[in-house]
C-alpha positions in Angstrom: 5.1 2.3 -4.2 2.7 0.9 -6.4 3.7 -1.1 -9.4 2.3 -1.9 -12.4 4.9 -4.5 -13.8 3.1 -7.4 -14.4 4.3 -10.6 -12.2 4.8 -13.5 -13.4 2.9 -15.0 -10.8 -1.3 -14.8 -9.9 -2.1 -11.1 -10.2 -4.8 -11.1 -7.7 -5.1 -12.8 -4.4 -5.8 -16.5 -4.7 -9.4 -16.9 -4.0 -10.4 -14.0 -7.0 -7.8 -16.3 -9.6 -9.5 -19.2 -8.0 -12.5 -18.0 -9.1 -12.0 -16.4 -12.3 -10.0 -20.6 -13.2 -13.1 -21.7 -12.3 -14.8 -19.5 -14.6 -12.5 -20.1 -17.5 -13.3 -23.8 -17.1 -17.1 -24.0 -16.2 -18.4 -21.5 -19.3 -19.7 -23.2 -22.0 -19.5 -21.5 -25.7 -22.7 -20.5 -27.1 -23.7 -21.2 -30.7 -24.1 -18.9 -33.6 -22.6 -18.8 -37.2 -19.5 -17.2 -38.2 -19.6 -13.9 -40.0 -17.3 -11.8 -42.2 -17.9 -9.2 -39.0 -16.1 -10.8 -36.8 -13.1 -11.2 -38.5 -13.2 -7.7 -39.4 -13.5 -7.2 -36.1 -10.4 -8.7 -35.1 -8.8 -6.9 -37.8 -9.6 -3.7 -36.3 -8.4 -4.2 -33.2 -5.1 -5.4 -34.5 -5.2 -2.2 -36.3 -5.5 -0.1 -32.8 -2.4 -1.6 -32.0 1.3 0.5 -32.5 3.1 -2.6 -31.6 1.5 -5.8 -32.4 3.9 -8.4 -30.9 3.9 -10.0 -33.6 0.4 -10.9 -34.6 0.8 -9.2 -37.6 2.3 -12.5 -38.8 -0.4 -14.6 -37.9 -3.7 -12.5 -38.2 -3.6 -12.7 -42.2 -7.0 -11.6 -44.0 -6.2 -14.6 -46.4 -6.2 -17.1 -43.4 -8.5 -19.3 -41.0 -9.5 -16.4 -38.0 -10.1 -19.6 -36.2 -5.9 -20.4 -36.7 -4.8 -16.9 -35.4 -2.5 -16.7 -32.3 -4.7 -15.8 -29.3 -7.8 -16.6 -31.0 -10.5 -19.4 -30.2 -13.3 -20.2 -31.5 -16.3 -22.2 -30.6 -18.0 -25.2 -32.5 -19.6 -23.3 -34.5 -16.3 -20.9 -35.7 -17.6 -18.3 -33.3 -14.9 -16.6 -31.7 -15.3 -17.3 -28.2 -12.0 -15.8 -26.8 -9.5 -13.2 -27.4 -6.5 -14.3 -24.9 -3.5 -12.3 -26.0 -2.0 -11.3 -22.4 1.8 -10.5 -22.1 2.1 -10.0 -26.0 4.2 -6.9 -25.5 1.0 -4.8 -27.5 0.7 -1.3 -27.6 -1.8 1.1 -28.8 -5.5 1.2 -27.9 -8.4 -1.4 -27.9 -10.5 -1.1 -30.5 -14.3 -0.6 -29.6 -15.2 -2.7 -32.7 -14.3 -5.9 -30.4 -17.7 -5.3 -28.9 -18.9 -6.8 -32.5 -17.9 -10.3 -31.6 -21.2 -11.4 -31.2 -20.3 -15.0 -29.5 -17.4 -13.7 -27.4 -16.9 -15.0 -23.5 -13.8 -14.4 -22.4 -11.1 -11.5 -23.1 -7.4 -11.5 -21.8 -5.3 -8.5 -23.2 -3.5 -8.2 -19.3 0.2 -7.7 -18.6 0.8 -5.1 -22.1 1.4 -1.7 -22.7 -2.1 -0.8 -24.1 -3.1 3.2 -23.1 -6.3 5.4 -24.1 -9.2 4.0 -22.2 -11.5 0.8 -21.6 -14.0 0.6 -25.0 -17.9 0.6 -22.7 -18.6 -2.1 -25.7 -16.7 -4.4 -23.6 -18.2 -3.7 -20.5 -22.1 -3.7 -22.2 -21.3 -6.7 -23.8 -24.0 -8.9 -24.1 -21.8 -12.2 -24.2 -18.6 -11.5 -22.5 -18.6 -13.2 -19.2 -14.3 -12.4 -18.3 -12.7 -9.2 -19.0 -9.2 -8.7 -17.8 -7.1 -6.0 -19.0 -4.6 -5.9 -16.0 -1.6 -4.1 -15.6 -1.8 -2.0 -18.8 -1.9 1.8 -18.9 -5.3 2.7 -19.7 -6.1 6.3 -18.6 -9.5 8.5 -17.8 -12.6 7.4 -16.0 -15.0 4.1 -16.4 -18.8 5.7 -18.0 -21.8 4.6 -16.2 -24.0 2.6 -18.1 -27.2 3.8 -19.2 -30.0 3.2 -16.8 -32.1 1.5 -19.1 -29.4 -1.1 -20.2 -30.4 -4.9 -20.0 -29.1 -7.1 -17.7 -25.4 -7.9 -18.9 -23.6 -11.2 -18.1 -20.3 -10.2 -16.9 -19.1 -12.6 -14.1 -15.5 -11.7 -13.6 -13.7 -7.9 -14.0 -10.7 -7.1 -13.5 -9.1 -3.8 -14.4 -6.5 -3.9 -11.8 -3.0 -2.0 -12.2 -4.0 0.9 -15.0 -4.1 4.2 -14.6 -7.7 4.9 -14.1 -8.9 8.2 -12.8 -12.3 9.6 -11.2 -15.3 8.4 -9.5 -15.9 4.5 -9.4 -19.5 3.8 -11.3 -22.2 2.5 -9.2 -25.2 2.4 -11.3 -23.5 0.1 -13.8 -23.1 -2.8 -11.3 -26.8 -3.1 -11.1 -27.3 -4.6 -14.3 -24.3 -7.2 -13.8 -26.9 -9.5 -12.3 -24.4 -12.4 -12.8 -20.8 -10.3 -11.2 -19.0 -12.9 -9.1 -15.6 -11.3 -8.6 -14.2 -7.5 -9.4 -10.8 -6.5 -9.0 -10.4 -2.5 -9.6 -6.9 -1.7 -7.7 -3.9 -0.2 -8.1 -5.2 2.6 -10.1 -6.9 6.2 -8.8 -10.8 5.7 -8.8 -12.1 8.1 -6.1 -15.6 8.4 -4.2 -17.3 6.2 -1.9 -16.8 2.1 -1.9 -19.6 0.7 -4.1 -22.4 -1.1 -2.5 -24.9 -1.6 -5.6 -23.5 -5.2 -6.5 -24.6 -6.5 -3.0 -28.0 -6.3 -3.8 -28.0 -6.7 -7.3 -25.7 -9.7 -7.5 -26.4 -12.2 -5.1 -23.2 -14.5 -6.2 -21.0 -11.8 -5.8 -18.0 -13.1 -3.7 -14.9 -10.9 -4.5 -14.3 -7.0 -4.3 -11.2 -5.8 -4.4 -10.2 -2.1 -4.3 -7.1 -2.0 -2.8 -4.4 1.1 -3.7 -6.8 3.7 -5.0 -8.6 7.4 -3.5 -11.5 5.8 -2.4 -12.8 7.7 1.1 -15.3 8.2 3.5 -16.7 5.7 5.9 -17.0 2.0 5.1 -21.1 1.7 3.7 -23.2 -0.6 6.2 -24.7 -1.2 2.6 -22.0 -4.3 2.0 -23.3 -6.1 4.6 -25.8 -7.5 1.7 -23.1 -8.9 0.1 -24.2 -12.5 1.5 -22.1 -14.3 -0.5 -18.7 -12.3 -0.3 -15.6 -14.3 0.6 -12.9 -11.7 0.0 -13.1 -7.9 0.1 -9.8 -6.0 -0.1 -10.2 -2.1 0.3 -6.6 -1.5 1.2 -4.4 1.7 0.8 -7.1 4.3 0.4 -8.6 7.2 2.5 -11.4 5.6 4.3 -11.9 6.5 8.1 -14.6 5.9 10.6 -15.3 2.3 12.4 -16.0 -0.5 10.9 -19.6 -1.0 10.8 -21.4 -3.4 12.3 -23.3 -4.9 9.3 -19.9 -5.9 7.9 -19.5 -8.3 10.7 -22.5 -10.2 9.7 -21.2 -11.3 6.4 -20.0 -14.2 8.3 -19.1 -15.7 4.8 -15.9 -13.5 4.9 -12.8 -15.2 4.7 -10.6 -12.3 3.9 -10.8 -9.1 5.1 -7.9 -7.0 4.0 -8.1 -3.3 4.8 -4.9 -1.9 6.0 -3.3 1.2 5.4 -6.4 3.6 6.0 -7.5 5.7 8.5 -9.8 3.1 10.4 -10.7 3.3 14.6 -12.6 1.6 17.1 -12.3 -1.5 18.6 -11.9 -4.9 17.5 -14.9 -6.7 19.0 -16.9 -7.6 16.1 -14.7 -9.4 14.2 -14.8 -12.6 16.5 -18.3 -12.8 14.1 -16.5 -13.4 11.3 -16.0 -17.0 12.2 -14.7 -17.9 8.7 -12.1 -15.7 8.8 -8.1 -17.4 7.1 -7.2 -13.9 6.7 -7.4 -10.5 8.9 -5.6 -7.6 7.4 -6.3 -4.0 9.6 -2.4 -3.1 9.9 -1.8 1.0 9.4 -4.7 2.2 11.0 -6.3 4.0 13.8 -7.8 0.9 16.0 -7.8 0.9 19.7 -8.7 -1.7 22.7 -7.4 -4.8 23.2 -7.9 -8.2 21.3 -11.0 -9.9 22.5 -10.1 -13.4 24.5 -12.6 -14.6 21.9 -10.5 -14.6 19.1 -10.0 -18.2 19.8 -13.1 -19.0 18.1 -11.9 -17.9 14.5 -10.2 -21.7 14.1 -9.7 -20.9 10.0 -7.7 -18.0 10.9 -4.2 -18.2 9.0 -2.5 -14.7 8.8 -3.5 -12.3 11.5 -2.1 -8.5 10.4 -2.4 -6.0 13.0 0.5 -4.0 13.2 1.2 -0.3 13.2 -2.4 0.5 15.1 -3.2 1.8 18.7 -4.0 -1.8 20.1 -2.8 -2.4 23.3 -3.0 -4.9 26.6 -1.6 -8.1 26.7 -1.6 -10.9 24.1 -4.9 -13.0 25.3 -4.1 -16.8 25.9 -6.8 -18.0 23.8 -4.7 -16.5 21.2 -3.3 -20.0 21.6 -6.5 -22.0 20.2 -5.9 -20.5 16.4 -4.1 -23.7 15.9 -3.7 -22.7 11.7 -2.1 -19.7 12.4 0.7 -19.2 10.0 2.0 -15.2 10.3 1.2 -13.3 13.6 2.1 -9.4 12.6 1.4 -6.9 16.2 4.7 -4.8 14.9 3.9 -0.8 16.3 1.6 -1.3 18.8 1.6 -0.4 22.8 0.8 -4.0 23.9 2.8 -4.9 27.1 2.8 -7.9 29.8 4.6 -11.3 29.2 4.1 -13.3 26.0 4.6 -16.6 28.2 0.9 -16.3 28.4 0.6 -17.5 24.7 1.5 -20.9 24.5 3.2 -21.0 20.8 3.6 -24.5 20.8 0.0 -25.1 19.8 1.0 -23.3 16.6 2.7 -25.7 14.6 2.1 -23.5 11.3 3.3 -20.7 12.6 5.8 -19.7 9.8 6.3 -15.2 10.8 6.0 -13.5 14.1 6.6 -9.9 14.1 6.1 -8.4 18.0 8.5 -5.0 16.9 8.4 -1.9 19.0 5.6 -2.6 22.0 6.0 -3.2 25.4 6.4 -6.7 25.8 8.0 -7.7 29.2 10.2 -10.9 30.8 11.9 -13.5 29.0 11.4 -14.7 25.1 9.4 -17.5 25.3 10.1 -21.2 25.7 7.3 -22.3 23.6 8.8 -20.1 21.0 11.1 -22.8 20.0 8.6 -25.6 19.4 7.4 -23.4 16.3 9.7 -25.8 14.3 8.4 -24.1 10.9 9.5 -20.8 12.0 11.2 -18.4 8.9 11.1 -15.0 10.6 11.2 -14.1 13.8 11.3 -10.3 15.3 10.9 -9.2 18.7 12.9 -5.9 18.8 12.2 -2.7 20.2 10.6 -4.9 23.5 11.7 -4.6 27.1 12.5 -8.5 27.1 15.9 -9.1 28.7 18.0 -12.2 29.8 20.0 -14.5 27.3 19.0 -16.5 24.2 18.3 -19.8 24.7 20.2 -22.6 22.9 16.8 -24.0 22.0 16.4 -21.3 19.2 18.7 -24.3 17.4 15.9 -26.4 17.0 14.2 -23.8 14.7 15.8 -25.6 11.9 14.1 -23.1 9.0 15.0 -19.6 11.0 16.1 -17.4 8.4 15.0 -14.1 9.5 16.2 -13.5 13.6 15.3 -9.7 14.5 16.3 -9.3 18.6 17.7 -5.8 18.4 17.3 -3.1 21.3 16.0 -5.7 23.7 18.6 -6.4 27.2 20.2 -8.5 25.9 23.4 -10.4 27.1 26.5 -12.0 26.5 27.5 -11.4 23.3 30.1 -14.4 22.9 27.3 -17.0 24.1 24.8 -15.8 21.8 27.0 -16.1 18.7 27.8 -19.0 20.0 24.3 -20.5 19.7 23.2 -18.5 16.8 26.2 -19.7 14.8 24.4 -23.2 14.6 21.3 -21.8 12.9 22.6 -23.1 9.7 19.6 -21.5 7.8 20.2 -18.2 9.0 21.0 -15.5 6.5 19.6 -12.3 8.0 20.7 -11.6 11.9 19.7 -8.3 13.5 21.5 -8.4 17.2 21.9 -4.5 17.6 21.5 -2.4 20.6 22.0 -5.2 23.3 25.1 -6.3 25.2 26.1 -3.0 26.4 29.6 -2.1 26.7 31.0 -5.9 26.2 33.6 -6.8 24.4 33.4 -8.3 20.6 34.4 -11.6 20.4 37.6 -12.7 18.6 38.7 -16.0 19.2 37.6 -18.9 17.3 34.8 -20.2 19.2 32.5 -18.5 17.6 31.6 -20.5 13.7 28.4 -21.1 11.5 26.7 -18.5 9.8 27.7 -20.2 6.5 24.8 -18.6 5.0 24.8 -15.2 6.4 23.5 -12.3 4.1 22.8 -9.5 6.6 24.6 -8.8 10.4 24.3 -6.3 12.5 25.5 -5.4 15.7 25.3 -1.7 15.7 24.7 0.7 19.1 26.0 -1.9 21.5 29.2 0.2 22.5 30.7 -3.1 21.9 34.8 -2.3 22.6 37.7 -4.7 20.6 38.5 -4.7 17.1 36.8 -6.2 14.0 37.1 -10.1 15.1 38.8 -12.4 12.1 35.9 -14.7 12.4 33.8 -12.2 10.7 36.3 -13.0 7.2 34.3 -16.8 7.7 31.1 -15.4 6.2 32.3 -15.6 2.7 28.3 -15.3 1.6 28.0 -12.1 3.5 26.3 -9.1 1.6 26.1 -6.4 4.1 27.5 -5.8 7.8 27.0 -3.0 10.5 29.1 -2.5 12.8 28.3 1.5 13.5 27.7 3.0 16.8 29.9 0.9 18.9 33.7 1.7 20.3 36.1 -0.8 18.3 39.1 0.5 17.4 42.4 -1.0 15.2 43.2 -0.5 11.7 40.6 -1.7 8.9 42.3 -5.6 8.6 43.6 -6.9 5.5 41.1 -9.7 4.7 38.3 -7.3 4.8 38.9 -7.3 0.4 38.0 -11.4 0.7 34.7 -10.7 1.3 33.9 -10.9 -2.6 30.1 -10.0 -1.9 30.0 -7.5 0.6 28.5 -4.3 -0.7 27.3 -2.7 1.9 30.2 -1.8 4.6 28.9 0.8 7.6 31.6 0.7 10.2 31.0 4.6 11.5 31.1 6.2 14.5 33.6 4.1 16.2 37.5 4.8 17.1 39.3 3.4 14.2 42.7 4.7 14.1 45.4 4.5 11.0 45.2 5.2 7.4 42.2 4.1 5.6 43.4 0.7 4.4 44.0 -0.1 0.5 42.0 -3.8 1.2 39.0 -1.1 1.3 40.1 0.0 -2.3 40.1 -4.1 -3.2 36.4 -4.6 -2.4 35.2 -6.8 -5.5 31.6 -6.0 -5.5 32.3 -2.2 -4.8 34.7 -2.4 -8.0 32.5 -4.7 -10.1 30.2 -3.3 -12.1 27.7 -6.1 -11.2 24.4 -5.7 -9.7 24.8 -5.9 -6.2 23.4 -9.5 -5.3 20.1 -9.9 -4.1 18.8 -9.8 -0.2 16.0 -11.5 0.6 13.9 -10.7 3.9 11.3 -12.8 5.1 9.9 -10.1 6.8 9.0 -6.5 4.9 11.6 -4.2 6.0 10.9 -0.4 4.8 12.7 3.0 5.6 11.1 6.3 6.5 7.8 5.2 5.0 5.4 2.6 6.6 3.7 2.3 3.3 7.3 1.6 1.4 7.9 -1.9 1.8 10.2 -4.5 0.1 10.9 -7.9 0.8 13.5 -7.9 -2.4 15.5 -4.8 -2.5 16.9 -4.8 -5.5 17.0 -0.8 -5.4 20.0 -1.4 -2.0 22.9 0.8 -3.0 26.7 -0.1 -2.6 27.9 1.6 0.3 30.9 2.8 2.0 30.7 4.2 5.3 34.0 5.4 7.5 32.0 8.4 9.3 33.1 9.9 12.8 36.3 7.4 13.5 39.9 8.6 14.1 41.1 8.1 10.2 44.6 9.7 9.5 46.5 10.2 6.4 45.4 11.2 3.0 42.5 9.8 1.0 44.1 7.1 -0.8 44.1 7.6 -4.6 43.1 4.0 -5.1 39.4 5.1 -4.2 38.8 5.6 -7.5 38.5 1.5 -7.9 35.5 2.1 -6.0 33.3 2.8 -9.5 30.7 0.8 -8.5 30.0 2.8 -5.3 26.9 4.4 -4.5 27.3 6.5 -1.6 31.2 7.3 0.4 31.7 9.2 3.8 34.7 9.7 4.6 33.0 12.7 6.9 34.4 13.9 10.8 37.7 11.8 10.6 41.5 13.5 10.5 42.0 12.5 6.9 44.5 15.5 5.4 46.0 15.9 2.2 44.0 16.9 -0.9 41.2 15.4 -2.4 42.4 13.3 -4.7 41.8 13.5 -8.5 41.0 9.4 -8.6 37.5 10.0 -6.8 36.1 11.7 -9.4 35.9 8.5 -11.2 33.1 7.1 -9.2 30.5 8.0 -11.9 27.6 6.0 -10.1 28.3 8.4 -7.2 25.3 10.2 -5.7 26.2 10.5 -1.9 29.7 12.1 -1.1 30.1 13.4 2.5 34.1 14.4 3.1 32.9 17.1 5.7 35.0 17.7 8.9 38.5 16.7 8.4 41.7 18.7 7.5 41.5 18.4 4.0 43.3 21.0 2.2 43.8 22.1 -1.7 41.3 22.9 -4.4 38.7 20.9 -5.6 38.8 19.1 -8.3 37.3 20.8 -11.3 36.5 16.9 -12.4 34.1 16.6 -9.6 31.5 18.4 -12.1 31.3 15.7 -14.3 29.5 13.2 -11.7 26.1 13.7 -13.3 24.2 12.1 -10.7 25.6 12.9 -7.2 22.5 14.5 -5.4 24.0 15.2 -1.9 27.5 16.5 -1.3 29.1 17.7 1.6 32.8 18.9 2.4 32.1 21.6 5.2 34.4 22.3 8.1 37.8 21.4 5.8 40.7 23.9 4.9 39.9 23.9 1.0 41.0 26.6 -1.0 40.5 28.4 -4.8 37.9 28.7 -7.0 34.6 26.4 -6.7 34.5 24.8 -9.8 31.3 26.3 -12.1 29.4 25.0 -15.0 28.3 21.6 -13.7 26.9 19.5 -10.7 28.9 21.1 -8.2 26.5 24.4 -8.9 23.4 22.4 -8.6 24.6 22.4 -4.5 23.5 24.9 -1.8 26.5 27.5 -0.7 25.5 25.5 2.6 27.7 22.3 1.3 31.1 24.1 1.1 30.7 26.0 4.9 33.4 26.0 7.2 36.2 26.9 4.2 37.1 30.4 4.3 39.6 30.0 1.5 36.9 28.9 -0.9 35.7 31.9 -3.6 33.0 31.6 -6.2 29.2 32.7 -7.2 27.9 29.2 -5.2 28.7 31.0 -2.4 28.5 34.8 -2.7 32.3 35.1 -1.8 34.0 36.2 -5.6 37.3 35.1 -5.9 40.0 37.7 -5.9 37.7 39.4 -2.9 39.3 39.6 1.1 38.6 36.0 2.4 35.4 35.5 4.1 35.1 36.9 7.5 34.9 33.1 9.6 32.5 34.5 12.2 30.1 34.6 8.9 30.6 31.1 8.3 27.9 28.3 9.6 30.3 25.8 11.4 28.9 22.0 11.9 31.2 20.5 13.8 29.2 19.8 16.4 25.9 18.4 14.6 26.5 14.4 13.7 27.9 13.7 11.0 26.6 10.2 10.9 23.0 11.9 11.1 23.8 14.4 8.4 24.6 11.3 6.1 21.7 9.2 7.1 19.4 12.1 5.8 21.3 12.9 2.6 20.7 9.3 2.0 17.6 8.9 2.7 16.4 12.3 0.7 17.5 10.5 -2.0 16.8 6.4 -1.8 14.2 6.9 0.6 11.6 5.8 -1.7 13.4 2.8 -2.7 15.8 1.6 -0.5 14.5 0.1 3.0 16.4 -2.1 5.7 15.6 -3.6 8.9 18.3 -1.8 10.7 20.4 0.5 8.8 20.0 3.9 9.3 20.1 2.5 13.4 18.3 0.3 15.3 16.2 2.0 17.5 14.0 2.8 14.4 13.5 -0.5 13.1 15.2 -3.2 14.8 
């Protein structure tokens, strides 16, 4: 999802803000005299402006111009900048700035400005820095005249607007002097320009990144001599990668994921300079060359979610800087023993998800003492951890899910020492042994995240689990534990997230559920950092900070008795319940339709009986409800949410009348033959779609939906 929230951080990558400082610092003002135009000028453009943040107090027509907030002036009282970014302005930018005669640099980024970008600024024959960043300026950028004089502009950026039509590309050729451009995260379409390469020959940063740009990659910016980053990510282009690009051997960041890319990876061994190679979510094939040993700058290598395959080469080995290593998605196979990891001492991410990797984790694994994330799920390694994972002191991030795992009790053994671990992702291993219970297993002080789902682990749910006291989510679905829900379960006073489904529960549903302080609190759920990117349904979704992660409750497909308790309606914090294919009975009680942050309700295959609660309309926002295969009776309540739902929500109760589903009430009850049991279709995978229909664009995990997906 793009965003155009301004960060409070560098808005570009680090070389273009490196750039644009040294820019800032380097210019020197020009001189010419002040003039009443100028402030005029200035007036204007505070005029264009709905919501002024305040200026108004400062940009008096009775005071010194030179005095106002945001304004600087040369020497000579000429104004030589106009740096009012994150002022909270709205409104539109006057085209009467292009008056100020002397002006060098203009900063209006991080506001709320719309209409479009004034072409005085961009004809200017002083300004050398525009940035007006993460606004919302609209339409397309006009091409300048072709008989326009050279213009001076050395940094652009118009990153994170709203920008529409085709890029210009006869305009660059009079910005003799264009060092850096930023132009992404808006929707400028056509072909990736290629005039600046010849007409600039400083130019040393292009980035387009998040826009409609298509078509092949132009051989023509392999005259860009000078060029140090180009970014072209998350757009339509296809084809290879030409080979004139890989004699700018000046590159030192090459970022173009996320497009429809192929070929091989050959050429980019020329690129010698190379800290950063960015071609994840392509098309790309072959193997990497045994020569990528020679690209000794090389810090983040990002290859995942392409058609690479073979194995790892050893000289992989000699890229001694290397800090991230990202294959995820790939068909590489052999043994990663052939990479000897302890020659990369930097080495801070390794993501190997989903290929074919073979043999045992690697020894040299654990000399990566600067390790934060680490994910090798979705492999065909097997055998046990070793106890040297404890000397990677800053682990935070362990990802070993659906490997071959085994011995459960050993492995939390050792893990429990990792005293910097907060997100563990074990799922899918350890087949059919039991859960530990006793007390040997301790640590995980810091614990955010566990998971230990599709491991047909049998036992019940082990006491030391009530240890984690910082634990914020836990997945225990897909196994075969059974017990009662214990009592201590409520002294988990972050937990938010509680997916215990498909096992063989048995008893009531417990009232420590009904105690759950975050699932009662109105409080944002607290925040789970991952150290790798972790995404649902979309490999162009990702998050490292879901602050969109729902408060969940999930008792699905377990051997629940009794009635619903009526303390469920404690639960107003809750996000999403299933209490779907249990042996709950009774009716459905009253108390639930207090949960008015509900949007997911599955109560679907139990033995509920009763009407439904005409109160049920009133939750505004529930987008998926379910309570098929029951023995519900009466009326369907009318007039609110509960008609917004398909007649395919309330199958399986015969009793039911109403218009939802074509059966009018005081009619002969339904003929069952007529009616669309699901009792045989998961429920578990009923609720995991419902879900994702509706948080599917903001709510990702590294292994909640299950683990063969994501590991």
């Amino acid at each position: 999802m793009r965003s155009h929230h301004c960060p409070n951080s560098s808005r570009f990558p680090l070389p273009f803000l490196g750039l644009a400082l040294v820019l800032l610092i380097s210019l020197a003002p020009p001189t010419s005299s002040c003039t009443e135009q100028e402030k005029s000028s200035l007036l204007q453009l505070l005029a264009g402006f709905s919501q002024d943040g305040g200026l108004g107090a400062s940009w008096r027509n009775d005071t010194d111009f030179c005095t106002w907030e945001g304004i600087t002036c040369s020497p000579n009282r000429t104004v030589s900048d106009v740096l009012l970014a994150s002022r909270g302005l709205e409104g539109s930018i006057s085209q009467f700035i292009g008056n100020l005669t002397g002006l060098l640099r203009i900063n209006l980024s991080c506001n709320s400005l719309s209409g479009g970008l004034p072409l005085e600024l961009v004809s200017s024959s002083s300004i050398l820095v525009l940035d007006v960043s993460f606004n919302r300026l609209t339409g397309a950028l006009s091409e300048l005249p072709s008989l326009t004089p050279a213009r001076p502009l050395q940094v652009v950026n118009i990153s994170s607007n709203l920008f529409t039509g085709r890029f210009p590309s006869t305009t660059w050729e009079v910005m003799k002097s264009l060092v850096a451009l930023n132009a992404s995260n808006n929707s400028f379409t056509g072909q990736l320009p290629t005039t600046l390469c010849l007409s600039a020959p400083s130019f040393v940063v292009l980035e387009l990144s998040f826009n409609e740009f298509s078509g092949n990659i132009p051989p023509g910016l392999g005259n860009c001599s000078m060029l140090k980053l180009l970014g072209a990510g998350y757009n339509n282009l296809s084809g290879t990668l030409p080979d004139e690009v890989f004699k700018v051997t000046s590159l030192e960041h090459l970022s173009l994921p996320n497009n429809w890319l192929e070929g091989a990876l050959d050429g980019i061994i020329k690129l010698t300079n190379l800290v950063t190679l960015d071609l994840g979510g392509n098309k790309l094939s072959g193997n990497i060359p045994d020569s990528i040993g020679q690209l000794k700058s090389l810090e983040e290598l990002h290859l995942e979610q392409n058609h690479i395959s073979g194995e790892l080469p050893s000289a992989l080995s000699n890229c001694t800087h290397l800090t991230t290593i990202s294959l995820k998605g790939n068909q590489f196979h052999g043994e990663l023993t052939k990479v000897n990891f302890s020659n990369l001492p930097n080495l801070k991410k390794i993501d190997l998800l989903h290929n074919n990797f073979i043999g045992n984790i690697p020894e040299s694994l654990y000399s990566c003492s600067n390790l934060t994330a680490l994910r090798l799920s979705g492999n065909h390694l097997h055998g046990q951890l070793s106890e040297k994972i404890g000397n990677l002191k800053s682990l935070s991030f362990l990802s070993v899910a659906n490997l071959s795992l085994t011995n459960i009790t050993r492995t939390l053994q050792i893990l429990g020492r990792s005293r910097s671990l907060t997100n563990l992702f074990i799922g899918s291993n350890f087949l059919h042994e039991a859960i530990p219970e006793d007390d040997s297993i301790d640590g995980f002080e810091n614990l955010h995240v566990l998971s230990m789902s599709d491991c047909s682990l049998s036992g019940t749910i082990p006491g030391w689990l009530s240890k984690l006291t910082h634990l914020r989510m836990l997945f225990l679905q897909s196994n075969q534990l059974t017990g009662p829900i214990p009592e201590w379960t409520s002294s988990l006073n972050l937990l938010f997230y509680l997916d215990i489904s498909n096992n063989s529960f048995i008893g009531e549903i417990s009232t420590a559920l009904m105690e759950m302080p975050m699932l009662k609190s109105d409080r944002t759920a607290p925040k789970v950092f991952f150290e790798l990117p972790v995404y649902l349904f979309s490999p162009f979704i990702q998050y490292l900070k879901p602050g969109a992660f729902p408060k969940v409750l999930n008792l699905a497909i377990n051997n629940f008795t009794g009635a619903i308790p009526e303390e469920i309606g404690q639960l107003r914090a809750l996000v999403a319940l299933n209490l779907s294919s249990n042996k709950l009975s009774g009716e459905i009680p009253q108390e639930i339709c207090n949960l008015r942050n509900l949007q997911v309700l599955d109560l679907s295959v139990n033995h509920l009986t009763g009407i439904i609660p005409a109160a049920l309309n009133n939750l505004n926002i529930l987008s998926e409800f379910d309570i098929t295969n029951n023995d519900l009776e009466g009326p369907i309540p009318t007039g609110g949410q509960l008609s917004t739902f398909p007649d395919s929500s309330f199958d399986g109760n015969p009793k039911l009348c109403g218009p939802v589903i074509a059966n009018p009430c005081g009619s002969a009850v339904a003929d069952p033959e007529l009616t669309n049991s699901r009792e045989q279709i998961s429920t578990n995978a009923i609720f995991a779609i419902a879900f994702g229909a509706f948080f599917g664009v903001g709510v990702l995990y590294d292994q909640m939906v299950l683990t063969r997906y994501f590991g």
